[in-house]
N, C-alpha and C positions, 0 to 999 in steps of 0.2 A: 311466100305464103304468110299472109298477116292471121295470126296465130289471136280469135278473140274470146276471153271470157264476160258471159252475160250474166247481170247481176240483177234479177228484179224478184220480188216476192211472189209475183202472180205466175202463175205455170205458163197462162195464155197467153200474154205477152213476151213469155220467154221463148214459148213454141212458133209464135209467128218472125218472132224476129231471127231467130234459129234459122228459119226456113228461107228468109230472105237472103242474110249472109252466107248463106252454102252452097247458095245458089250460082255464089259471084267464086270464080278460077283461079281469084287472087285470095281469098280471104276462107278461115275454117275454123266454126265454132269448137273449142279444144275443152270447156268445163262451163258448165253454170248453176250461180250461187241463187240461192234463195232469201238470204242476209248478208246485213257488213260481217260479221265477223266469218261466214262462209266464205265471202270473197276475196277476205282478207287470206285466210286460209288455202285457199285453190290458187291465189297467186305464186305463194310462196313455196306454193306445190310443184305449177305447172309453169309459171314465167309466164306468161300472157304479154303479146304486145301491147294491148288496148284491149281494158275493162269498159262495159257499155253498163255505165251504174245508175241503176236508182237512187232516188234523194229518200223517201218517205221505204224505209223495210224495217223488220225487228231483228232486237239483238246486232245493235249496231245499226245508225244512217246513212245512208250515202255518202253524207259529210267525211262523218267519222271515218269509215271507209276509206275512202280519197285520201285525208289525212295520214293512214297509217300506212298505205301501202305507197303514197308517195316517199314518205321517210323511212320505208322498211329496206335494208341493202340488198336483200336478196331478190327484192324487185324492182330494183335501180333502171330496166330497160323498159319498163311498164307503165304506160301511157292512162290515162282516165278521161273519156268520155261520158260528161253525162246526159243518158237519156231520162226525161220524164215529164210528168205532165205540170208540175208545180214548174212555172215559167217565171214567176218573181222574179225582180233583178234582184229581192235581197238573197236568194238562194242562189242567184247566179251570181253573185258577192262571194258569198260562202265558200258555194265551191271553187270558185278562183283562191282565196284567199288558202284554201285546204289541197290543191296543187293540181284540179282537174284545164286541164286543155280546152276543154270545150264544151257545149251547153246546147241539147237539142231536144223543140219537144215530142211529145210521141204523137203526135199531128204530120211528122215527120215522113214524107215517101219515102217509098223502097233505094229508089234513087239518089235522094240526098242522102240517105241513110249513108251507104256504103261508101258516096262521093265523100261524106264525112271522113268515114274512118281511115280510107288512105289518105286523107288531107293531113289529120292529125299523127296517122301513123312514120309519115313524111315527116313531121316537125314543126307547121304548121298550127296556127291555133285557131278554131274557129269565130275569135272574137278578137275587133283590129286592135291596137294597143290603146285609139283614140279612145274606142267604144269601154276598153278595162277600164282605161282614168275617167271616164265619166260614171263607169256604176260605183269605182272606188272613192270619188270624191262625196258621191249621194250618200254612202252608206258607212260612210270612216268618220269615226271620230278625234279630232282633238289629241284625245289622252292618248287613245291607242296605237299613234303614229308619232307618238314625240319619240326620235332616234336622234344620237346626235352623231355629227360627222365620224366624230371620234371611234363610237361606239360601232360603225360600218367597219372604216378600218380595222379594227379587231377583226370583224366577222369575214371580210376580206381581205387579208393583206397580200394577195398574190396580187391583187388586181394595179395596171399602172395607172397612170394619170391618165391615158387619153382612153383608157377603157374604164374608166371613173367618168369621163365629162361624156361619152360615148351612153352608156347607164343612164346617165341624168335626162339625156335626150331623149332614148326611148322612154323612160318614165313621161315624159311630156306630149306623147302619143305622137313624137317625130318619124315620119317613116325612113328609108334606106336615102333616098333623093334629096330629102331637106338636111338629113344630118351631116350626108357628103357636101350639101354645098355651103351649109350654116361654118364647118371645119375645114373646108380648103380641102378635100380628098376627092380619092372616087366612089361611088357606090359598090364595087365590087369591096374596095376595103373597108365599107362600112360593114358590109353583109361578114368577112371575114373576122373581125373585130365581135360582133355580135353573136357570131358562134363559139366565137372564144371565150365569153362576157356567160355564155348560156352552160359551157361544163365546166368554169369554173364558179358559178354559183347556183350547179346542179340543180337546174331548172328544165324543163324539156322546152319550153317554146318562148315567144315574145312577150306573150301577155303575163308571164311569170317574170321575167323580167321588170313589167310596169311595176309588178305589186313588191317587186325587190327596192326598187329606187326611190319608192315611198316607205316602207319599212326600215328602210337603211336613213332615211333621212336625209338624202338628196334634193326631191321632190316634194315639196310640201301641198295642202289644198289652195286650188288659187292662183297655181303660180303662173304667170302668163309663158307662155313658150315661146314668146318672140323675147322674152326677156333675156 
């Protein structure tokens, strides 16, 4: 049973989307917030596998939200999808950069809806790595990505060398196929590597990864990936 909390200010978009997820044998609305800091709250309440957050509520944003409850320990298992009608890529910037999984509007079927939530609940991100490093490269600045090697190694030092050049790759929007064959492996020990790469840089998905290997200063804007 995927266990979700809904996060949106409006009653009637909480009641309808209630109604949809309860529907589904696999999945059971457990709490819903009204605000970020509500939601932040009920998480750390109830463990929620996947929060279905608003960007635009009071007393805390969606952003904010995502943010805290990605880095809160007590809800380390808790997943952030967000649903809303603000479809901007700089918001879909944001909220990758603030640690949500994925990005849907409310334009969204019943269907996709739910197909969403066990995709992300799975581990899955709803956005390919290529499509992160392209919102990432539009909306990053310069300043704000100067890391230097050095200063990764600090923030990782578990990690080895071939799960350092493994890192660099997905940062470059490489999928499982090009990086097994760019490194002489197979794709199953790409995929194994990558999940290794994912709890120890306590990330839930791939596209947390891209936005790692750019902030660690691996990956810079630009950089060609056949390079």
């Amino acid at each position: 049973m995927i266990n979700v909390l809904i996060a949106d200010d409006q009653p009637l978009i909480r009641s309808a989307v209630k109604a949809l997820i309860d529907l589904e044998a696999d999945m059971h609305v457990i709490a819903e917030a009204a605000s970020g800091e509500e939601a932040l709250a009920l998480c750390q309440q109830h463990h929620p596998d996947l929060v279905l957050m608003d960007i635009r509520m009071p007393h805390g944003d969606g952003i904010w939200a995502t943010r805290e409850i990605v880095n809160d320990q007590t809800c380390a298992a808790t997943k952030v999808l967000i649903l809303t009608t603000f479809e901007e890529e700089e918001y879909i910037f944001e909220a990758l950069r603030a640690g949500a999984s994925g990005f849907l509007g409310k334009g969204t079927d019943g269907r996709q809806l739910t197909q969403s939530i066990r995709s992300v609940h799975t581990g899955d991100s709803l956005l390919s790595p290529l499509a992160t490093r392209k919102i990432i490269e539009r909306f990053m600045t310069a300043e704000s990505f100067e890391k230097s090697t050095a200063e990764f190694s600090l923030r990782h030092p578990v990690l080895t060398d071939r799960e350092t050049e493994i890192l660099t790759l997905v940062g470059l929007g490489l999928n499982n196929y090009a990086i097994a064959e760019r490194l002489f492996i197979s794709p199953l020990t790409v995929k194994t590597h990558i999940n290794r790469l994912m709890t120890k840089c306590e990330v839930h998905d791939r596209s947390q990864l891209v936005i790692e290997a750019y902030e660690s200063g691996l990956v810079s804007p630009g950089q060609n990936p056949r390079a």
